[in-house]
VOMARZA-549067 format. One record per residue (C-alpha): residue in one letter; x, y, z. Coordinates in steps of 0.05 Angstrom, whole numbers, plus 5000, padded with zeros to 4 digits. Layout:
N
AXYZ
...
END
This chain:
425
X500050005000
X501850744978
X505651045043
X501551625050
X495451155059
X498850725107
X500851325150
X493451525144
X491150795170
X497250855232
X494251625252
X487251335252
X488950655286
X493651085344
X488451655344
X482051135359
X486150675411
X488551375453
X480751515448
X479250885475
X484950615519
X483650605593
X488950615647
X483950085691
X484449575628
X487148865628
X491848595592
X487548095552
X482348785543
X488549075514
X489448595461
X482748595446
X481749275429
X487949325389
X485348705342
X477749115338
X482749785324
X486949305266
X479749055239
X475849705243
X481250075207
X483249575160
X482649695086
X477149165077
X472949445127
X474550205127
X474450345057
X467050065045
X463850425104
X468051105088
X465451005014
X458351055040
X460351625082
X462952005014
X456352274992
X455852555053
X461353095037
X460853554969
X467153834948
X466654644927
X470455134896
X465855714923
X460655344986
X454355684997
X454555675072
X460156235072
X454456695047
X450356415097
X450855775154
X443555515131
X443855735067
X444854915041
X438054685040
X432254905024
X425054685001
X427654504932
X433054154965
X440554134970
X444854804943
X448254584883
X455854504902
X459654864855
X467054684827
X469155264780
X475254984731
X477055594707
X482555664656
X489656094684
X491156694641
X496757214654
X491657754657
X493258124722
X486457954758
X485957664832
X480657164810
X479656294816
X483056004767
X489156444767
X491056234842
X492455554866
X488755404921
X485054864956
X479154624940
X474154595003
X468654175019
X462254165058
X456453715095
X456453195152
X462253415196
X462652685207
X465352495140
X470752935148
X475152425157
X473052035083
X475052805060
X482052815089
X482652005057
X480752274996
X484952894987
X490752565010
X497352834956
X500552214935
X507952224915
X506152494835
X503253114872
X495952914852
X490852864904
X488152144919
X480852314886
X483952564828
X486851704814
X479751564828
X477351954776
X483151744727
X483051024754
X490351054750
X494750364781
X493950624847
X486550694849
X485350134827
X489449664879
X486750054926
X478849924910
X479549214883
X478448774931
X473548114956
X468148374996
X465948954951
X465549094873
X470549594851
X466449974809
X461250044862
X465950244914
X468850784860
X462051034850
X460651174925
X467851574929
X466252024867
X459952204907
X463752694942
X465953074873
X459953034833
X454853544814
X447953534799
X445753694734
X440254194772
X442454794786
X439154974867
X441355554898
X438055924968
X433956464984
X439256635032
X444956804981
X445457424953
X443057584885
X444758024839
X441258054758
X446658274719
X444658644650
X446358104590
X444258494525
X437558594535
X436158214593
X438857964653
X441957404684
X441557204757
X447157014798
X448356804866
X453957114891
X458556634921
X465956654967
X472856234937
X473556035007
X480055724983
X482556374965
X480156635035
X484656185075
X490856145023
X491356915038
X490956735116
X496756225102
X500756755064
X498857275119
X501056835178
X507856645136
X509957385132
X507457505205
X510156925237
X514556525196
X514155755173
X518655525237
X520355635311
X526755925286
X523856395234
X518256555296
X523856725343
X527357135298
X521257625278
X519857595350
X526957985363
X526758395304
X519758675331
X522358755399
X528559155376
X523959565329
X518959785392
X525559925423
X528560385373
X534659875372
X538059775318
X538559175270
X541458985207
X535958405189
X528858675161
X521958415161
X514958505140
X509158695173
X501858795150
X498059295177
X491359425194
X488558815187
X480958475212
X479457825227
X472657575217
X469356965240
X464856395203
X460755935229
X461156265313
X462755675363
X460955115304
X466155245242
X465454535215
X458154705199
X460755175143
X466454855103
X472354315117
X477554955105
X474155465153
X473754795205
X481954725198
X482555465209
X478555565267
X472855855231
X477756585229
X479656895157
X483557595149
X481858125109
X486558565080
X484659405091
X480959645028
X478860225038
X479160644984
X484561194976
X485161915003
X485162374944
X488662984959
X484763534933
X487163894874
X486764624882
X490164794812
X488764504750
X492064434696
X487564754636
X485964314577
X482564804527
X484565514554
X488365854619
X483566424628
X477166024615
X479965474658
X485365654701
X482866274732
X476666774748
X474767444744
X471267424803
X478567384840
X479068064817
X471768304834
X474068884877
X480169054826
X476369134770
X470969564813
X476670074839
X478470164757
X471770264741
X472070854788
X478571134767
X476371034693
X470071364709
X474372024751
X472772774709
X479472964716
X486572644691
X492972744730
X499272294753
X496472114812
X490671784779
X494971544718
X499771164776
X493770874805
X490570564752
X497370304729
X497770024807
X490769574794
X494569274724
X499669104763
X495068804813
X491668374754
X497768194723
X502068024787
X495967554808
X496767204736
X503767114738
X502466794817
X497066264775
X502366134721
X507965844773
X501765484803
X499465144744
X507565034723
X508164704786
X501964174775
X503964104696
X508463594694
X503563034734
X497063384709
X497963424624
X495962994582
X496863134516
X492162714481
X486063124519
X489063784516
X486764274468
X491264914493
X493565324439
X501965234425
X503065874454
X499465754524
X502665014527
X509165364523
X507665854575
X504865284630
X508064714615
X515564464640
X516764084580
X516864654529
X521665074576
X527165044521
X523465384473
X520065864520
X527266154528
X530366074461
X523966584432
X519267164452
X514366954397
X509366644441
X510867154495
X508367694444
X501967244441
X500767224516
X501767944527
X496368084482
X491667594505
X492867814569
X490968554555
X484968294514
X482567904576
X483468524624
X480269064580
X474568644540
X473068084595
X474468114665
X472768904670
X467068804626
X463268274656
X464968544729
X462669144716
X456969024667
X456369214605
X452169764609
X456970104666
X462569934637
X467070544600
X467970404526
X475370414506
X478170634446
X485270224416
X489070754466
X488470374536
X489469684501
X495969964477
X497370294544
X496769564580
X500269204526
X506369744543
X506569634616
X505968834601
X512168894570
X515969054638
X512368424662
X516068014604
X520867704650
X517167534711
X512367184652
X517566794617
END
């Protein structure tokens, strides 16, 4: 017999006579129990009454009962157990068939050990249901025997991997209709609970290593890290981590996995990311219809309104207005090292539709050019005056208060813009 079997047989046989085994016991009792253990637990006896058992388990992929403990039966009977074979592709998705995990089983918590027999790995990796279903060499001296027909006795183990061609799910699992052209298709939304507990596995690994020496070790290094000691060796820590619970005081009642882990998954923090709020953006069709507002320079335009709007003409009243342009235009030049700033992780060029002149202006790339030339300058500076004269002051104001200017103040703005050329560049 395979070793891996026989060592199965030994645990069982050792587990049942500890079980059993009383310290008051004669010798003769002794003997007696170990020759009921060696019969019980022999392959002629064993395998036919843990073949029976067999139905009594359903292997699963995804079990109902992580959705919900009584969510296996219902009036239309038993959930359909589902085993997804799904395909591995190299497309970059968390998803069954792309991780290898266990499968899991569910049902009578007292077949679990006919699941254990049956998922045994034998020496070519392959799980011992797996030579059932390919009746490989091994298989087959295992089931072929006197006092029960091998085919029958094969039957009864496949039990616990086959699926019913009806497809039953439970009021208790949550549905979703999900559009499909023009209609939709309901599913029942179901848990890889093999996924569940292989991240649990890979969790506890990093946590608290795969030995007692690894264990010790991490223990140290976290010591000497809440110590502010120093340490040449590194290691990994998750944080902010929950556990959460199936099944309460009874795990076995949901799945053979959640029973071997104490009925206690992790789940990894996902809650979604803090944004940082953008307060500058980078235009994408033009700076003063998208980068900045005249109502920044509300009270600005009001205080040229009333010098424009003054009977009488003097220095005094020439300096001031030239002291609100330079308010205007200092404020712009402020907004262009913003936007300058926020350019290089903001622009995109495919959805930008900024005029050349503008996209050398903002943008960090075209700072070469912006230096070797004054052409595009020459096209800010007007746009600029254009934007103080014809916009901003006009729609502050209103356009019936506003003062109508000739080409003279345009040309009076466009000459003080031209001190500004460097502090724009």
């Amino acid at each position: 017999m395979n070793k891996t079997i026989s060592k199965f047989f030994d645990d069982k046989k050792e587990a049942w006579i500890k079980k059993n085994l009383k310290s008051s016991m004669e010798e003769d009792e002794v003997l007696e129990l170990h020759e009921k253990c060696a019969i019980e637990f022999s392959r002629q006896v064993w395998l036919p009454n843990a073949s029976k058992r067999a139905g009594q388990i359903s292997m699963a992929t995804h079990p109902c009962t992580f959705s919900h403990p009584s969510s296996r039966k219902n009036k239309n009977g038993y959930v359909t157990s589902i085993i997804a074979n799904v395909e591995k592709r190299d497309d970059g998705f968390l998803r069954t068939g792309n991780v290898e995990v266990q499968r899991d089983a569910l049902g009578n918590a007292a077949a679990l050990d006919v699941h254990k027999f049956l998922t045994l790995i034998m020496p070519d990796g392959k799980q011992l249901i797996e030579h059932i279903q390919e009746e490989t060499s091994l298989a087959i001296s295992l089931l072929t025997m006197k006092n029960k027909n091998y085919n029958e006795l094969r039957d009864e183990f496949l039990a616990m991997v086959s699926t019913s061609t009806e497809s039953v799910t439970s009021s208790k699992i949550k549905q979703v209709y999900f559009p499909v052209k023009d209609d939709y298709h309901q599913l029942s939304i179901l848990t890889n609970s093999g996924m569940v507990f292989a991240l649990r596995k890979r969790l506890n690994k990093i946590r608290f290593g795969e030995d007692e020496e690894e264990k010790e070790l991490l223990k140290e290094l976290r010591e000497s890290r809440k110590n502010s000691k120093f340490s040449e060796e590194a290691y990994r820590e998750i944080h902010h981590l929950t556990t959460i619970g199936y099944g309460g005081t009874k795990p076995q009642n949901i799945s053979v996995l959640n029973s071997q882990n104490g009925g206690k998954a992790q789940l990894l923090h996902s809650m979604p990311p803090t944004l940082d709020k953008r307060e500058v953006h980078f235009p994408k069709i033009d700076f003063f219809k998208n980068s900045i507002s005249i109502w920044e320079f509300k009270d600005t335009f009001f205080a040229l309104d009333n010098i424009y709007k003054t009977d009488y003409n003097n220095v005094n009243i020439r300096e001031g207005r030239d002291y609100r342009y330079g308010e205007i235009i200092d404020r712009i030049i402020d907004k262009m090292w913003a936007i300058r700033n926020v350019s290089e992780e903001q622009y995109y060029e495919k959805n930008s539709k900024l005029k050349h002149h503008q996209k050398v202006w903002l943008h960090h790339e075209y700072q070469d050019e912006r230096e070797k030339n004054d052409e595009w300058l020459d096209k800010m500076l007007k746009e600029i005056a254009r934007w103080v004269i014809d916009v901003g002051y006009k729609k502050v104001v209103g356009k019936k208060e506003h003062i109508k200017f000739g080409k003279g103040e345009y040309l009076h703005l466009l000459t003080l813009l031209e001190k500004y050329k460097e502090a724009l560049r």
